[in-house]
C-alpha positions as CSV (number, residue, x, y, z in Angstrom):
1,X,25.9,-63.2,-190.8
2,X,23.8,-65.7,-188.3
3,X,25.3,-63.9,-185.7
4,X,24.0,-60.5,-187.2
5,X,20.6,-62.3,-187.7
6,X,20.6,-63.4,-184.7
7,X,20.7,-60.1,-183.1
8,X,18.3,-58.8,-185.4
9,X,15.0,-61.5,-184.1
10,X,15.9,-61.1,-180.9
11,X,15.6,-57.7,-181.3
12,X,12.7,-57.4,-182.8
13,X,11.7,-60.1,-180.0
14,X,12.2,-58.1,-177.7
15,X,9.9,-55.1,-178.3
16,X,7.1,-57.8,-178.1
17,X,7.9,-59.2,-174.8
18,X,9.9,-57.0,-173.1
19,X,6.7,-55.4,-171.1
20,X,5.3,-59.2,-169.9
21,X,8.9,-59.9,-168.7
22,X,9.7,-59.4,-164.5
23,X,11.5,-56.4,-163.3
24,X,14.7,-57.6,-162.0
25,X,16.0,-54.0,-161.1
26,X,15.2,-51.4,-158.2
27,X,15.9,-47.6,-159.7
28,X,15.0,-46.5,-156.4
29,X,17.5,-48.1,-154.9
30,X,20.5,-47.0,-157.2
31,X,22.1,-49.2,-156.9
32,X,21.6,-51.5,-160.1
33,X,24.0,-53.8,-161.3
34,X,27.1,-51.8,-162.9
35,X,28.3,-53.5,-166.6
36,X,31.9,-52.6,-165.5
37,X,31.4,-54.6,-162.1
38,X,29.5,-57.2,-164.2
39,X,32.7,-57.6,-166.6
40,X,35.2,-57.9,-164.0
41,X,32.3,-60.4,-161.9
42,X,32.2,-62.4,-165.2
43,X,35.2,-62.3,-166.8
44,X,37.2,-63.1,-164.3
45,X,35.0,-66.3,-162.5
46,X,36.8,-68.6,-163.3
47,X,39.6,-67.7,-160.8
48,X,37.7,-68.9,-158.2
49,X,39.8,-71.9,-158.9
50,X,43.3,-71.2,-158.8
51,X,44.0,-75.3,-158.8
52,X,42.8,-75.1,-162.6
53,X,42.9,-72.0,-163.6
54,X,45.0,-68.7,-163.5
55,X,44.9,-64.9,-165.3
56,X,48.1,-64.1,-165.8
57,X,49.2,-63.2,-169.5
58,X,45.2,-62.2,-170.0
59,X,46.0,-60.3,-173.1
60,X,47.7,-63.2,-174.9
61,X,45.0,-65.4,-174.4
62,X,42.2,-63.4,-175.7
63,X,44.1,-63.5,-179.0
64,X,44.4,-67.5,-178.8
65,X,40.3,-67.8,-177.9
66,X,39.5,-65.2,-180.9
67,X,41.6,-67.9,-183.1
68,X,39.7,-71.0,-181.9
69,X,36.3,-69.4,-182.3
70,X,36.9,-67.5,-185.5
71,X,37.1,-70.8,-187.2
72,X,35.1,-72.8,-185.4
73,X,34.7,-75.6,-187.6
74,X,38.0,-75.8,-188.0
75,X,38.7,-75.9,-184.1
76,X,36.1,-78.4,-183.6
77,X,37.5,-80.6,-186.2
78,X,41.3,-80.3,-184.9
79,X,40.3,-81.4,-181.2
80,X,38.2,-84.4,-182.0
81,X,35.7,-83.6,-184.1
82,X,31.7,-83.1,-184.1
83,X,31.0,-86.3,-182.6
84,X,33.6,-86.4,-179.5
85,X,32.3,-82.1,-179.4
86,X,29.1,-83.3,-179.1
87,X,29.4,-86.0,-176.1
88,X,31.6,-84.2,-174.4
89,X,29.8,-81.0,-173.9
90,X,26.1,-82.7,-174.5
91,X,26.4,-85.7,-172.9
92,X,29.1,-85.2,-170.0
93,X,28.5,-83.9,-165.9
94,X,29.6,-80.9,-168.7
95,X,26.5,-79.6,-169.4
96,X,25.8,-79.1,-166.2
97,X,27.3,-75.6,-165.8
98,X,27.0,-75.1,-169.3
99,X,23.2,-75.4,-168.8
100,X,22.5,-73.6,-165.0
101,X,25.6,-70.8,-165.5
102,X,25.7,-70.0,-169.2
103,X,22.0,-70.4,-170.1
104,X,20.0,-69.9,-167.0
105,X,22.5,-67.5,-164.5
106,X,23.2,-65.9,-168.3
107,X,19.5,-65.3,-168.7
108,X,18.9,-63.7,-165.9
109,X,22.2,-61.2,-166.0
110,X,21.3,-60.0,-169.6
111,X,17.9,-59.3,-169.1
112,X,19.1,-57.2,-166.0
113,X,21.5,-55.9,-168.5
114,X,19.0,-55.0,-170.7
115,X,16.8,-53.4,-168.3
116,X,19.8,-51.7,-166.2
117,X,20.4,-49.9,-170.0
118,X,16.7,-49.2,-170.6
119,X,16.0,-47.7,-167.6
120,X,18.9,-45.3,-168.5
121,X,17.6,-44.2,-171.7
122,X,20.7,-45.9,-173.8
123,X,20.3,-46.2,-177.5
124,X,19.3,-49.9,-178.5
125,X,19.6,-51.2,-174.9
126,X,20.2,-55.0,-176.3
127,X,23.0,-53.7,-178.2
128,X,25.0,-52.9,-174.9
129,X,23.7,-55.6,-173.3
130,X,25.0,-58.6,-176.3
131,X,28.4,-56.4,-176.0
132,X,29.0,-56.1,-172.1
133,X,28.1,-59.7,-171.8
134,X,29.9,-61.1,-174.6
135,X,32.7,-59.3,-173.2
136,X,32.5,-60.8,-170.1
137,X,32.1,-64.3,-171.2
138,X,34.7,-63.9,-173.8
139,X,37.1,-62.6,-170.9
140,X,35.6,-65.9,-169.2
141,X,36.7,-68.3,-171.8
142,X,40.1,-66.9,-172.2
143,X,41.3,-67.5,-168.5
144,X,40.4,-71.3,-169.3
145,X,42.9,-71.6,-171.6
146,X,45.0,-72.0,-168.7
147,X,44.1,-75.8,-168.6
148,X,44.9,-77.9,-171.5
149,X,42.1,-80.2,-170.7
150,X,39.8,-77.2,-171.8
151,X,39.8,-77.4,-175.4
152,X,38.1,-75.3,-178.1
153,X,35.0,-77.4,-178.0
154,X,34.0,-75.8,-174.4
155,X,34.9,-72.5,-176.0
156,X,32.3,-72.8,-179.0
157,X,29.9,-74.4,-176.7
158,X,29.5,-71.7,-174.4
159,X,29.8,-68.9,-176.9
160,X,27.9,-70.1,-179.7
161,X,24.7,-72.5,-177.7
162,X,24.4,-71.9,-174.4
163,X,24.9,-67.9,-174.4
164,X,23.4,-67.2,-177.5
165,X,20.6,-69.7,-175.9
166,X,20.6,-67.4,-173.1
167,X,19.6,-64.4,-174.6
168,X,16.6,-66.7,-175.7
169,X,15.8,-67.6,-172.1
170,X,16.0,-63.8,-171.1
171,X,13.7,-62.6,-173.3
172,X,11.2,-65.2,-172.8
173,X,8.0,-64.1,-170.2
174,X,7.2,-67.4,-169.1
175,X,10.9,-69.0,-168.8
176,X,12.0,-65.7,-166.6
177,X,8.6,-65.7,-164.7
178,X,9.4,-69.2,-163.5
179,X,12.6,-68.6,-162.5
180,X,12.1,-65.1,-161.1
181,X,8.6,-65.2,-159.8
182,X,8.6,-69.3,-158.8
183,X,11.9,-69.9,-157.9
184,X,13.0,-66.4,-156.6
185,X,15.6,-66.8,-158.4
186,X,18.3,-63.5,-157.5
187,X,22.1,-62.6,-158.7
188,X,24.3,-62.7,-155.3
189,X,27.5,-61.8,-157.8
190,X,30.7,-60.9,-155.5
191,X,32.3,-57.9,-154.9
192,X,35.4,-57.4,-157.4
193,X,38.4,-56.0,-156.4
194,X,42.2,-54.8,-157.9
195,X,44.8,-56.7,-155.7
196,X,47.6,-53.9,-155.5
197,X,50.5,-56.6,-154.5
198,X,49.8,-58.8,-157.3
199,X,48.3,-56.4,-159.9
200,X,45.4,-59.0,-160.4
201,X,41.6,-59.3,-159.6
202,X,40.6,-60.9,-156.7
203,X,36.8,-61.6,-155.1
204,X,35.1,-61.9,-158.1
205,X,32.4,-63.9,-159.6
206,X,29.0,-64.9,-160.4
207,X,26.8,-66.7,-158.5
208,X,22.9,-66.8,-158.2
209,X,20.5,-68.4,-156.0
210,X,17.0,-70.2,-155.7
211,X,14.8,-69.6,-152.8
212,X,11.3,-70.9,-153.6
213,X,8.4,-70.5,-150.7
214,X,7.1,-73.9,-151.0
215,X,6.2,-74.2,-147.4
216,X,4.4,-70.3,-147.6
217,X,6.2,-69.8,-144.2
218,X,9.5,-68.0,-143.2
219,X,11.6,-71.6,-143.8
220,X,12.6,-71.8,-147.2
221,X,14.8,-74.0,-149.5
222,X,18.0,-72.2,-150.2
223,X,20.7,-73.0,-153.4
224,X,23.3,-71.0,-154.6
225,X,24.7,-72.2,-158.0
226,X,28.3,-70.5,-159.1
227,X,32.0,-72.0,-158.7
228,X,30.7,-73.6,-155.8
229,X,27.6,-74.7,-155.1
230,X,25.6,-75.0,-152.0
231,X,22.5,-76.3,-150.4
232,X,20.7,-74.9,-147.2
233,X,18.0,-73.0,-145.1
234,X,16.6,-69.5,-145.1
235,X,14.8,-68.1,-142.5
236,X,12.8,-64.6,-142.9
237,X,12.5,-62.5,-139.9
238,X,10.7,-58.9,-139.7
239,X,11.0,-56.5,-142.5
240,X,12.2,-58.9,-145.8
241,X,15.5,-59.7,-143.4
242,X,16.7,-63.4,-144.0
243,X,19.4,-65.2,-142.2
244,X,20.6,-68.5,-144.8
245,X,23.3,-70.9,-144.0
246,X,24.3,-73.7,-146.5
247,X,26.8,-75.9,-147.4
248,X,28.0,-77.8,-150.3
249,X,31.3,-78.4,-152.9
250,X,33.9,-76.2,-154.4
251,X,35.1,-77.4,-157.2
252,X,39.0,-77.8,-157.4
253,X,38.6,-80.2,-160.9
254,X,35.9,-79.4,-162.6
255,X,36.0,-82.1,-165.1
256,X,36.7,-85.1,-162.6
257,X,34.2,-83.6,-160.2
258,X,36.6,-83.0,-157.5
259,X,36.3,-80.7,-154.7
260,X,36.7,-79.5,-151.0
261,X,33.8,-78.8,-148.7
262,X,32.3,-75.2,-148.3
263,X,30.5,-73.5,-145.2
264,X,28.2,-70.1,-145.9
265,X,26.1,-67.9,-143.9
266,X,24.3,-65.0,-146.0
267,X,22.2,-62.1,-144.3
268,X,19.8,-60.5,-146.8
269,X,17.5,-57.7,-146.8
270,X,14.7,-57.6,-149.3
271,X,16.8,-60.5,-151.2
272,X,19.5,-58.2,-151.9
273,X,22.4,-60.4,-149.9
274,X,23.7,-57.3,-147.2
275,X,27.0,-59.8,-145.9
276,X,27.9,-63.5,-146.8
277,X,30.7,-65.5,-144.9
278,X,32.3,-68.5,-146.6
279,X,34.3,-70.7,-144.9
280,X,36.7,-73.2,-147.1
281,X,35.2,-71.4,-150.1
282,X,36.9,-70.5,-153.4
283,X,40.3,-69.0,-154.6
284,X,41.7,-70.7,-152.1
285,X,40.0,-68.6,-149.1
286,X,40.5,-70.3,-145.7
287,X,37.5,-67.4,-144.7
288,X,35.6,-64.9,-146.2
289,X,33.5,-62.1,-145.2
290,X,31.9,-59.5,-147.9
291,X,29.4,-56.6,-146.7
292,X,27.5,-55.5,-149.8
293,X,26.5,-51.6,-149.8
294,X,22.9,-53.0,-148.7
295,X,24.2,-52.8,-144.8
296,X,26.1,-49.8,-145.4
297,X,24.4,-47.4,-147.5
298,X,25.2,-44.1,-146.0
299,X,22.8,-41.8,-148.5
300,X,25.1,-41.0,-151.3
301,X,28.1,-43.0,-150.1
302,X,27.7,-46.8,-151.0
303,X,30.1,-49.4,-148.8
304,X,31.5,-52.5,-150.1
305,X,34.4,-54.1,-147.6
306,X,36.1,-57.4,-148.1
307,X,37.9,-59.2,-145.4
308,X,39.9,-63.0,-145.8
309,X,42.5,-64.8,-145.2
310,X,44.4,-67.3,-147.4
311,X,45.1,-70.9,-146.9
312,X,48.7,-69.5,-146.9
313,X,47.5,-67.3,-144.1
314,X,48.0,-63.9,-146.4
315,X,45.0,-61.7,-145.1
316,X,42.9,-59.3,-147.7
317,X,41.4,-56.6,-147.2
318,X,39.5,-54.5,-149.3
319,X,37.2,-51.8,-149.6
320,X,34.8,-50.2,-152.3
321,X,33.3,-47.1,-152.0
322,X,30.8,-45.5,-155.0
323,X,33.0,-47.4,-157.9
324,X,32.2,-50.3,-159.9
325,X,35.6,-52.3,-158.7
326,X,37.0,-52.2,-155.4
327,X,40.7,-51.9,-154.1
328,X,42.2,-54.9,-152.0
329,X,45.4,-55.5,-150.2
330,X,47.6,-57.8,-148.5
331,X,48.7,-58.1,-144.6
């Protein structure tokens, strides 16, 4: 029933601010954020970090999740209780990505959500949006179960404060003008792809970035906050083109903090990233080079391709062309 309620005010909400809010999608570039590539970009984040986590038996652990959160006081009481709940996801380095991902990333992907399903004339836009993102972060917080150090508490936290929080955020003018408008704040999610040799999902997840002009000149500040997060440079040159190179931690232990270093270049047009290269990055990449449809965009035929290799020294490829998830194989 208080999620029900919930729904409702923010509903109503959002008929009285959804015209002050800033438009985070381009209709006439078609090519707005697809929920199916947003499920797979969310759901499956967290396997950025195969040292901690992993999706195999998916199915199984959805039905474990659904049984911590569908007794949550329960849950919280059987791992600890409200107090040790409340320090460790309050109080801990944990509230860090429970805060910048879940809350503030999650802002900004439901009210693109929201306007992705307005724009196309769905009935009761916010509907789809609370379901294609719940489904994501539920798909989320079921591949965590593959660490026993993540208990329930993290589960409940995310699910019930920080993304309900988020729709909150989303639907408040001044909050997402901040963000958007004074921090340029843009989703740079990756390109998701079905790995034929091991029947999994690989290149996927969410990341966004901040890229403030507080100089008013083509140097600007550049961070990227996801699985790994970096700090660096952006420089425009002619026609919204930006060339960014950063570097910072990806996190191998999450909880302790523990990491290895990351190397990224990123070419953007019109902040729409066009290519990024990581080096050392995430899911165990020695290298990784994605080129986004926004360098090749051939009229109706939209190009995604993804190239790696391993620290085994497997190499990926992949391609996407016109579909929400890619294909990828192994060399």
């Amino acid at each position: 029933m208080r999620f029900l309620f919930f729904v409702l005010m923010t509903f109503l909400g959002t008929f009285c601010w959804s015209k002050e809010l800033p438009i985070l999608i381009d209709d006439k570039k078609n090519d707005a954020l697809y929920p199916v590539t947003y499920y797979f970009n969310s759901a499956f984040d967290v396997i950025q970090n195969p040292y901690y986590f992993s999706q195999s038996d998916f199915i199984e652990k959805h039905k474990i999740l659904f049984e911590r959160i569908s007794s949550p006081h329960e849950s919280i009481k059987n791992d600890g209780g409200y107090k040790k709940f409340f320090n460790d996801e309050f109080l801990t380095s944990r509230v860090v990505p429970n805060i910048g991902l879940h809350m503030i990333g999650g802002a900004y992907d439901k009210l693109y959500l929201y306007q992705y399903f307005e724009a196309r004339k769905y009935p009761c836009p916010l509907i789809f949006t609370i379901g294609v993102s719940y489904l994501g972060h539920f798909g989320n917080e079921a591949l965590e179960l593959t660490n026993p150090n993540i208990t329930s508490h993290d589960n409940i936290a995310d699910l019930y404060v920080f993304d309900v929080l988020a729709f909150y955020l989303a639907f408040s003018p001044r909050a997402m003008s901040f963000l958007v408008n004074d921090l340029q704040m843009k989703a740079w999610h990756l390109q998701p792809m079905f790995l034929f040799e091991k029947s999994d999902i690989t290149n996927a997840g969410l990341n966004y970035i901040f890229r403030p002009n507080i100089f008013d000149s083509k140097l600007r500040p550049f961070v990227f906050m996801g699985m790994q997060n970096l700090i660096g440079l952006s420089y425009e040159f002619g026609n919204k083109q930006s060339l960014t190179t950063a570097f910072g931690m990806a996190l191998t232990d999450p909880l302790e903090q523990k990491g290895k270093f990351v190397t990224a270049l990123f070419y953007d047009k019109n902040d729409f990233v066009a290519s990024s290269l990581y080096i050392n990055g995430t899911e165990d990449y020695r290298i990784r080079l994605n080129i986004y449809p926004e360098l090749f965009n051939f009229n109706k035929i939209k190009l995604g391709l993804l190239l790696g290799q391993k620290r085994s020294h497997e190499e990926v490829v992949g391609i996407n062309i016109n579909l929400p998830l890619g294909l990828a194989g192994l060399n």
